[in-house]
C-alpha positions in Angstrom: 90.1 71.7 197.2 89.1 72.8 194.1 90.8 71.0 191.0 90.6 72.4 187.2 89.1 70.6 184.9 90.9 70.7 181.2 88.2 69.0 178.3 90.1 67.5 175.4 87.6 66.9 172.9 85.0 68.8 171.1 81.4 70.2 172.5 78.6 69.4 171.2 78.4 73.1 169.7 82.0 72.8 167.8 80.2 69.6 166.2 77.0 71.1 165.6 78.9 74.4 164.1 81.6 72.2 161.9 78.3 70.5 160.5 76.6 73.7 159.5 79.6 74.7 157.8 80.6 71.5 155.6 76.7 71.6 154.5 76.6 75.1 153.2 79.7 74.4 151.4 78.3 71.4 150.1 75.5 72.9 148.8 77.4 75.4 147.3 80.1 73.3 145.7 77.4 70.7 144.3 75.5 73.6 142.6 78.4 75.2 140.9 80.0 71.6 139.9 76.8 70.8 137.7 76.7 74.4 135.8 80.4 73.5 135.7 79.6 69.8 133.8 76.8 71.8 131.4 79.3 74.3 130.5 81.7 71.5 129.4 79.3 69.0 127.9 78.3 72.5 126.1 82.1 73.2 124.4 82.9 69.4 124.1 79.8 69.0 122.0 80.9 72.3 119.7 84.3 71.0 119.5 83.2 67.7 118.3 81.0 69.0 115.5 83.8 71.4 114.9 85.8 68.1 114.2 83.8 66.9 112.4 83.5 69.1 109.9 86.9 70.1 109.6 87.1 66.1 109.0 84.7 66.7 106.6 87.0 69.2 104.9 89.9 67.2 104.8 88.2 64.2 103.3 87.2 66.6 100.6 90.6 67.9 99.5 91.8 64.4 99.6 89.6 61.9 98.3 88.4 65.1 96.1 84.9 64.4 96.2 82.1 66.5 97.6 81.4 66.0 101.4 78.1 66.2 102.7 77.4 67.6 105.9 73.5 66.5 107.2 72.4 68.2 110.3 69.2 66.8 112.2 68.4 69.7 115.0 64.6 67.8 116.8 65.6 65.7 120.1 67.9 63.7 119.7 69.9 66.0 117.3 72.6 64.5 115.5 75.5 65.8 112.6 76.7 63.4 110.3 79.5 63.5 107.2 79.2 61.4 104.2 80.3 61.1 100.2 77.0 60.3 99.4 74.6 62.3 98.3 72.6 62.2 102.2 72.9 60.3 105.3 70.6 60.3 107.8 72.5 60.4 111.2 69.5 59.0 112.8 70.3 55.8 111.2 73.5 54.0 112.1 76.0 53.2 109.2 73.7 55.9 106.9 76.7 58.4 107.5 80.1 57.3 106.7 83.5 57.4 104.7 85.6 55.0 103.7 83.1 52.7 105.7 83.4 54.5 108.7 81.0 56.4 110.5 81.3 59.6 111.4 78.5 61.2 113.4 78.3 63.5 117.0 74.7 63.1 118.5 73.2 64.5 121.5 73.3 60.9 123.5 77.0 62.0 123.9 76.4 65.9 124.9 72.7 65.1 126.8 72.6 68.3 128.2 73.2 70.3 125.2 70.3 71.2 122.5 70.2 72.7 119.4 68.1 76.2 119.7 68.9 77.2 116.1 69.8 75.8 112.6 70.2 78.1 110.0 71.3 75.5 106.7 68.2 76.2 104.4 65.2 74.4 104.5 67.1 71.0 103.5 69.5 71.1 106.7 72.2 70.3 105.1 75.8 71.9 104.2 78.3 70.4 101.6 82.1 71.1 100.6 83.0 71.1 97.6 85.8 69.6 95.5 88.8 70.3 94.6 89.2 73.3 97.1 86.4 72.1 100.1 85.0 75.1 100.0 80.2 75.9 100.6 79.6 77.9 98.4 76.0 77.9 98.3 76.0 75.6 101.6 77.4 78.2 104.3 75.2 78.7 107.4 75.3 78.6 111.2 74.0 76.0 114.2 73.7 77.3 117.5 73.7 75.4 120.8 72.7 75.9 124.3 73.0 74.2 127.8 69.8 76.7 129.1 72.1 78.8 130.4 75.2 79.9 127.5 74.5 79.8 123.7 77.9 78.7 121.3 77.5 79.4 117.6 79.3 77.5 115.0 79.2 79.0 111.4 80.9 77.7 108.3 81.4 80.4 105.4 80.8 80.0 101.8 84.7 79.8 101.7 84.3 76.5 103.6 86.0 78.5 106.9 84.6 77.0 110.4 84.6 78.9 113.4 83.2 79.3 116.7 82.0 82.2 118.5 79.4 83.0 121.8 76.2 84.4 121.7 75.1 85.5 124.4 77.5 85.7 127.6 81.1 85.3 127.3 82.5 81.6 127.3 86.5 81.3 127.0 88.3 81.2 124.6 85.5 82.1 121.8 85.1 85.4 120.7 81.1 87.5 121.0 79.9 86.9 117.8 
C-alpha cells in the first residue's frame, strides 16, 4: 500500500527563492528612493529661495524701500532678505523685515550645494523701489544635488525664474 503524500507548506527552495527576490528589490528600491529624496531636497531648496525673493519683491513694492538680497555660496550657504543696507545670513537676526527673519540655508536642503554664483563680486542682488525692479543687481545662482543642476536667475526687470541646466527636471524649462 502505497499512500500519496500531499506537502502543504513551502520548501526550503520557495523560501530561499522569495528571499532572493525581496533583496534585489530592496536593493533596488532603497537606491532609487535616495536619488528620489536629492532630487526633492534639490527643487524644495530652489523653491524656497524662489520665495524668498519674490518675498523680497513684494516687501519692496509695499513698504517701498529697497530690498536687499545677500547671497553666501561657501558650505553652509545661505540667502537672506533685508531693508538694510546688508545682512549676513550667517548670523541669526542679521537678515530680517519688519523684525522677522527671513533666510533659506543649506542645514534645511543638506544635500544641495551651490556650484555657481554669478551676483558680482559683492554677492549681493537688490530691488529697487517704487517698481522692485535690479537693475544693476540681476544675476543667476545655480544649485546641484551631484547629480541635476537648477538655475535660478533674476533679470534687471526684477523677473525670477527657474530653469535646468543640465538634464531635464519637471516642470522647469532647459535653460
Amino acid at each position: 500500500m502505497y499512500r500519496h503524500v500531499t506537502s502543504s507548506g513551502m520548501s526550503l527552495l520557495h523560501v530561499l527563492i522569495t528571499l532572493a527576490l525581496i533583496s534585489v528589490l530592496l536593493t533596488t528600491g532603497i537606491s532609487s528612493y535616495a536619488s528620489l529624496i536629492k532630487k526633492y531636497q534639490l527643487n524644495g531648496a530652489v523653491q524656497a529661495i524662489y520665495y524668498l525673493l519674490q518675498h523680497g519683491r513684494s516687501q519692496t513694492v509695499s513698504l517701498q524701500q529697497n530690498v536687499v538680497i545677500d547671497f553666501e555660496p561657501t558650505n553652509p550657504w545661505c540667502v537672506g532678505i533685508t531693508i538694510n543696507n546688508r545682512c549676513d545670513c550667517t548670523i541669526t537676526g542679521s537678515c530680517t523685515i519688519d523684525n522677522i527673519e527671513w533666510v533659506v540655508t543649506q542645514h534645511d536642503y543638506p544635500r544641495v550645494s551651490v556650484t555657481d554664483l554669478n551676483f558680482g563680486s559683492k554677492q549681493l542682488a537688490m530691488f529697487t523701489a517704487p517698481r522692485a525692479i535690479s537693475a544693476g543687481h540681476a544675476g543667476s545662482v545655480v544649485l546641484s544635488d551631484n547629480n541635476y543642476k537648477l538655475k535660478l536667475i533674476l533679470s534687471n526687470m526684477g523677473r525670477i525664474r527657474i530653469c535646468a541646466v543640465n538634464k531635464a527636471f519637471s516642470p522647469y524649462h532647459p535653460c
